[in-house]
C-alpha positions in Angstrom: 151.9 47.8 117.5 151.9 51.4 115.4 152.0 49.4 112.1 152.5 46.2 110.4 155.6 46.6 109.9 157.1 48.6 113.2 156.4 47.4 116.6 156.2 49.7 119.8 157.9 47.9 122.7 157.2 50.1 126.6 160.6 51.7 127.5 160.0 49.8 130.9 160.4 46.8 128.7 163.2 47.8 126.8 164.9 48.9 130.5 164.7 45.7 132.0 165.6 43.5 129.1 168.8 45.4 129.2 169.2 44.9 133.2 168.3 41.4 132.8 171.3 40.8 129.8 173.8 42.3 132.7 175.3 43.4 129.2 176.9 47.0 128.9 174.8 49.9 127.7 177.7 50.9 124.9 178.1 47.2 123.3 174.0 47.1 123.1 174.0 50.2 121.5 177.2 49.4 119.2 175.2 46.2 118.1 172.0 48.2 117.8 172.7 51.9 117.3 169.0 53.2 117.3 168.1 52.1 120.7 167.9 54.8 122.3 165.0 56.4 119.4 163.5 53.0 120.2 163.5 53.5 124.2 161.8 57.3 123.3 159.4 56.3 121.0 161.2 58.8 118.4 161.7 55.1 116.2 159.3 51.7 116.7 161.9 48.5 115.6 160.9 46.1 113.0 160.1 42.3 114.0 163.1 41.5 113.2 165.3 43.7 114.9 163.1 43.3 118.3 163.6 39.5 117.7 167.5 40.1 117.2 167.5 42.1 120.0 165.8 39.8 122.3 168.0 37.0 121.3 171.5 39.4 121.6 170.1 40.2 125.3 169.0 36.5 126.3 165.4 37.0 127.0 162.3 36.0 125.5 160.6 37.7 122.8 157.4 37.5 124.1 158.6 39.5 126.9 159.3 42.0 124.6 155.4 42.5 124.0 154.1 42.9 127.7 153.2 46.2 129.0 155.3 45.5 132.4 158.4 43.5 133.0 157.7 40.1 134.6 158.3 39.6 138.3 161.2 37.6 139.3 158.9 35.1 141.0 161.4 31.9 141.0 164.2 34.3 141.8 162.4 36.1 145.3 161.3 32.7 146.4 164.0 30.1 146.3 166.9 33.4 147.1 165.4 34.8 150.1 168.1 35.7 152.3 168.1 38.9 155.5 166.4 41.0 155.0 164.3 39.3 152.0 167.4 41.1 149.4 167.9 39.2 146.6 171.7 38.8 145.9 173.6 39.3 142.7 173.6 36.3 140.6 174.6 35.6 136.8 172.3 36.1 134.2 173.2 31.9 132.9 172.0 31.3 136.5 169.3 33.3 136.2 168.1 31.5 132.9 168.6 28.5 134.3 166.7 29.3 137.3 163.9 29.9 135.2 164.4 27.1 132.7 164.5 24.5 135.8 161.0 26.1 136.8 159.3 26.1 133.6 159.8 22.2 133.5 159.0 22.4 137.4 156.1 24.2 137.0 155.1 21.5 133.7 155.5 18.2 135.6 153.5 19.8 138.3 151.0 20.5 136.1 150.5 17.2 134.5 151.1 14.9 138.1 148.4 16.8 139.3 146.2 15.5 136.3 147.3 12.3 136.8 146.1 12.4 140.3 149.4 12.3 142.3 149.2 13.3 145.7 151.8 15.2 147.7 154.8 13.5 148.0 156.7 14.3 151.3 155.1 14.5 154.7 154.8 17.4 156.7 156.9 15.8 159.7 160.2 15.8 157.0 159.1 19.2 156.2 159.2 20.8 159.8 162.6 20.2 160.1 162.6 23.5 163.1 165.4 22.9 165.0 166.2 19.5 164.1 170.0 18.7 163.7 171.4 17.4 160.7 171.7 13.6 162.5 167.8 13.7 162.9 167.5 14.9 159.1 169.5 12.0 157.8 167.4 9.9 159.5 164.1 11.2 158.5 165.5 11.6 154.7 167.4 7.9 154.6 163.6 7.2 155.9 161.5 8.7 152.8 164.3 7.2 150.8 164.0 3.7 151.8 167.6 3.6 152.5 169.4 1.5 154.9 172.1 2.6 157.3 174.9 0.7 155.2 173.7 1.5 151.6 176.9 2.4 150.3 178.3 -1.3 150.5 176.7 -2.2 147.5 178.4 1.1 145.3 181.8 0.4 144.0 182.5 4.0 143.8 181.1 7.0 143.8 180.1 7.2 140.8 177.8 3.6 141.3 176.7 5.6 145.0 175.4 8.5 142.7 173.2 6.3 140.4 172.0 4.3 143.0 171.3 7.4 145.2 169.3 9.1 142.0 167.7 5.9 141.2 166.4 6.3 144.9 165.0 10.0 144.7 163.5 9.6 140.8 161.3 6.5 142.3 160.3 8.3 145.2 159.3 11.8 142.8 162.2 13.8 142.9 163.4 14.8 139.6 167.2 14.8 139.1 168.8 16.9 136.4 172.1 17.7 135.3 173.9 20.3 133.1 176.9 22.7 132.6 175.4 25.1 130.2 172.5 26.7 129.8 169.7 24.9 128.5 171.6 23.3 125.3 174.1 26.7 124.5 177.3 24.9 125.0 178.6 29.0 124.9 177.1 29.3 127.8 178.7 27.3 130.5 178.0 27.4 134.4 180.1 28.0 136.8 180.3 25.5 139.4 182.6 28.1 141.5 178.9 30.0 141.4 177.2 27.4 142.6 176.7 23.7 142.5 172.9 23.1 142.4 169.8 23.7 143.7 166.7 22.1 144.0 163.1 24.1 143.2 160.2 22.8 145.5 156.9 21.4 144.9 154.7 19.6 146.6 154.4 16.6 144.0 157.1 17.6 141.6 159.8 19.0 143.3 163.1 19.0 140.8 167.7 19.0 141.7 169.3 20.2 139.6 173.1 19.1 139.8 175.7 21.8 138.1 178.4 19.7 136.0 181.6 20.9 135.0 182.6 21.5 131.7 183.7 17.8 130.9 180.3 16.6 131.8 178.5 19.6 129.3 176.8 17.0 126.7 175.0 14.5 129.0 171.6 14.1 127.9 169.1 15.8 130.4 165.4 14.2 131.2 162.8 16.2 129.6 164.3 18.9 127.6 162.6 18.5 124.8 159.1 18.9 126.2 159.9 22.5 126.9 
């Protein structure tokens, strides 16, 4: 910080917050014309215009303040693919990638406190060269479900709460949404992807992409983080 009054961000910073925003160089600098002095060090921004820009490029301001970007840690390890390259995803995935593991990384946190132990076995985790017929089994196993469950849903909708009912008492978070975090300007696309599910040992969380229709259901837990 050069003043109280001017704040020195590291051009590192200022470079990845604008790769993160996957938001064109020109309509940054349209919004925020002395940018570039700012990236040179020629001009330090205000608190207020670092905090305006943080929020126009959809990252958090105490990002702003580190001396190098933060690693994509959530990102490298649930998108490993050939080659361990990371493919191109949107930035609302992205921030919901990261919201997801925050709350992950909370409830985690606080089960281990509590004294919870790990909650799946290591025979449903080597799954090797199992085929899906075996992986049914073992899951419908740690499930407690019988072969004929579905008898007692009257539709899917009835199969889906019974089958989330199911996971939530055996540990296994279930969230939904079709925006990011509660921006209903920022909707998912389902043609993206339609959920994922973030691992851990004794809080592991699915998250369930709804379309647009679906937006405003209430989500477990939101308000703690």
């Amino acid at each position: 910080m050069t003043n109280s009054n001017r704040i020195e961000v590291a051009e590192e910073i200022y470079i990845w917050a604008i790769e993160e925003s996957q938001k064109d160089f020109e309509e940054i600098k349209s919004r925020f014309n002395k940018i570039e002095a700012w990236m040179s060090h020629e001009l330090f921004p205000t608190y207020r215009q670092l905090e305006g820009l943080a929020n126009f490029l959809k990252v958090p301001l105490g990002y702003m303040f580190l001396n190098k970007p933060p690693k994509n840690d959530i990102i490298e390890s649930e998108f490993r693919t050939i080659g361990n390259k990371i493919p191109d995803i949107s930035k609302e995935l992205k921030d919901t990638l990261y919201s997801i593991g925050r709350k992950k990384d909370w409830l985690s946190e606080y089960r281990r406190e509590k004294g919870w132990e790990k909650l799946v076995s290591d025979k449903l985790l080597d799954l090797g060269n199992k085929n899906i017929y075996t992986i049914g089994i073992l899951a419908k196993e740690f499930l407690q479900l019988d072969e004929f469950w579905y008898r007692e849903c009257k539709n899917s909708k009835d199969a889906f709460v019974y089958l989330r009912k199911k996971l939530e008492t055996s540990g296994i978070t279930v969230m939904q949404n079709g925006v990011v975090g509660s921006d209903n300007n920022r909707k998912l696309d389902i043609d993206e992807f339609r959920g994922f599910l973030l691992y851990d040992e004794i809080a592991p969380i699915i998250f369930i992409t709804l379309t647009p229709i679906f937006c405003r259901e209430y989500i477990e837990f939101e308000s703690f983080i």
